[in-house]
C-alpha positions, 0 to 999 in steps of 0.5 A: 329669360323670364316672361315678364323681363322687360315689363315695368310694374307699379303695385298701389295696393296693400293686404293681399289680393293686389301684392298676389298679383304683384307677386306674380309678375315679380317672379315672372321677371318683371320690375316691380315697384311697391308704393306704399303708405306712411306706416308701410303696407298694413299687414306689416303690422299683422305679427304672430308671436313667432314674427321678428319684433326687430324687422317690418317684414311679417310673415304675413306681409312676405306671403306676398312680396317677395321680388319687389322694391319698395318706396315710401310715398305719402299720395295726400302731399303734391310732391309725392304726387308729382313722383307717382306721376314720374313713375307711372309715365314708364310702366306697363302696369299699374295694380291698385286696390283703392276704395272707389273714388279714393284714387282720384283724390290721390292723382292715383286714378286711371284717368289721371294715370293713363293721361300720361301713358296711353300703353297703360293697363291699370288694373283696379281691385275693390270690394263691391264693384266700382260703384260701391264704396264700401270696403272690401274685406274676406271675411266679410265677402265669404259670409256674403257669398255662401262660403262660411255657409257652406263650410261649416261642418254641417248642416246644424253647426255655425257657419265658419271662415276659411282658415286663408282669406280665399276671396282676396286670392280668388279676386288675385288670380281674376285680375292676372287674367284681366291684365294678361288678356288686355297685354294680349289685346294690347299687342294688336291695338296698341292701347292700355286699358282699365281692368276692374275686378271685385272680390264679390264677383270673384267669389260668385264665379267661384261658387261653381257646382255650388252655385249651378245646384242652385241655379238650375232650380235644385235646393239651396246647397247645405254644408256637408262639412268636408263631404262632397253634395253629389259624390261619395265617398268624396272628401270625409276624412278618417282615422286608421287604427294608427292614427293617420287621417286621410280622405277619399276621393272616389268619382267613378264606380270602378273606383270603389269596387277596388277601394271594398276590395282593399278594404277587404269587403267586395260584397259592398260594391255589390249592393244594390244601395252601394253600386252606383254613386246616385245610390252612394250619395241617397245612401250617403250616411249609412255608407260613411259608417261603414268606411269609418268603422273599417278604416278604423281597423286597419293601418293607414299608412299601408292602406294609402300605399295599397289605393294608390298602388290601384289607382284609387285617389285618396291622400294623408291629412296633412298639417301646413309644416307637413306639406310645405316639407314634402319632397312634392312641394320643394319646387315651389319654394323660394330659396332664402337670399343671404340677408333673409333668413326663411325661404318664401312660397311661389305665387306661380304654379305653372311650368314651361320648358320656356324659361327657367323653372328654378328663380330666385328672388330677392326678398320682401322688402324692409320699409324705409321712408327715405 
């Protein structure tokens, strides 16, 4: 039996911070229930060329809603008020990604809502805070928050967006973990709870080694490209004689004696500017030459079978198609249900010998404003 089977969820948010969420408890066993706007949930319209034309369903929209049902419920009507009050007196959970003070005008809100159930947790996601009616939209937030910054390719090029809205996710997987810990509380107490979380505080708690440089009186953190700012060789990638790309990620100075021994050059590890990764990172660019160049000279593919056979951690570069085709990513697919054509992606990355590691789910649901 799955976790969530006997937890009632009610999803009141669109894009994809809130359906992640929805999502989760979805392939956890929940019943979930996706209220959606005349028009459907916007990024239904957010298509690709490779999108088709024919179905509601985008790639972008089945990114996130996989397991669920769907009604179509216009808030601005007292009918379809009436209804959300119908359906909230039942359920366990309610997400919801409103502009502040937009909830209340729909009879959406978490007063109104837990009025009828007192069990209710509602979990409210925003941009800004509560406070705040400006709108919330990740690249927006990854520029407000250091991210673009510091993900440029370095320290003269222009600041550039994350290729997946990283802060929209960031701010998902905070309100699992608000909503998991008021369920948890709710055991002990018998009430619900309101549970708020921003994109902007989700990024600025993810900032991390990044954010503590800083803090702790060191500089304002530059971008390095895909180089690590206090280990090295950490995260640069580069191509072998045959063309492979691949990365490095070496943390402990035994880590690269072994890497200058496969990479045939021991006398590396030997110096004086090389032996210690304080010395590594002060001597950053006079050591990334080195790699680059010798990488260059030698196969890839064997050269990642020899570090892995010593334990030294580096990987292949690999596009999307690539990865989600390999033999380590086929646990977390969903498979293809008979009326849909394209297995979907697991929001859930953790495992138990306490329920079923294998689900299925049914698909993203077609829009219908019956």
């Amino acid at each position: 039996m799955l976790p969530f089977a006997d937890l009632r969820v009610l999803e009141l948010a669109t894009v994809l911070a809130g359906p992640q969420v929805g999502q989760f408890f979805a392939e956890l066993g929940a019943d979930v229930l996706k209220i959606e706007p005349p028009g459907g949930d916007v990024t239904r319209t957010w298509r690709t060329a490779a999108d088709d034309p024919a179905s509601s369903v985008s790639a972008y929209f089945a990114a996130s809603n996989w397991g669920k049902a769907s009604v179509v419920l216009d808030l601005t009507q007292p009918a379809a008020q009436a209804e959300l009050h119908r359906l909230a007196a039942g359920v366990d959970i309610i997400i919801s990604s409103y502009r502040p003070g937009a909830a209340e005008k729909l009879g959406a809100d978490y007063a109104t809502l837990s009025a009828l159930t007192p069990r209710l947790i509602y979990g409210q996601l925003s941009g800004y805070g509560p406070d705040n009616p400006r709108a919330g939209y990740d690249a927006v937030l990854q520029a407000e928050t250091g991210f673009m910054h510091l993900n440029a390719p370095g320290p003269e090029a222009p600041p550039q967006k994350m290729p997946v809205a990283l802060m929209d996710l960031l701010a998902a997987h905070q309100l699992k973990e608000g909503i998991l810990t008021a369920l948890y509380q709710r055991e002990r107490t018998g009430r619900g709870a309101l549970v708020e979380v921003s994109l902007l505080d989700s990024a600025l708690a993810s900032l991390a080694n990044q954010g503590s440089t800083w803090l702790g009186g060191g500089p304002d953190p530059v971008p390095l490209g895909s180089g690590h700012p206090s280990i090295v060789p950490y995260g640069t990638v580069y191509r072998a004689a045959d063309g492979q790309r691949l990365v490095l990620a070496v943390g402990t100075d035994a880590q690269f004696g072994r890497l200058c021994a496969v990479l045939q050059r021991p006398h590396w590890a030997a110096e004086a500017r090389f032996s210690t990764n304080p010395a590594r990172v002060r001597h950053r660019l006079a050591l990334e030459e080195l790699l680059s160049q010798r990488i260059g000279e030698l196969s890839g593919g064997a050269l990642l079978h020899e570090l892995s056979r010593l334990g030294v951690p580096a990987g292949a570069v690999r596009t999307v198609g690539e990865a989600l085709s390999h033999d380590s990513a086929q646990p977390m697919l969903l498979p293809a249900p008979a009326d849909f054509p394209y297995p979907g992606l697991r929001t859930v990355a953790f495992r138990s010998d306490q329920w079923p590691l294998t689900i299925s789910l049914n698909a993203p649901p077609e829009l219908s404003n019956e």
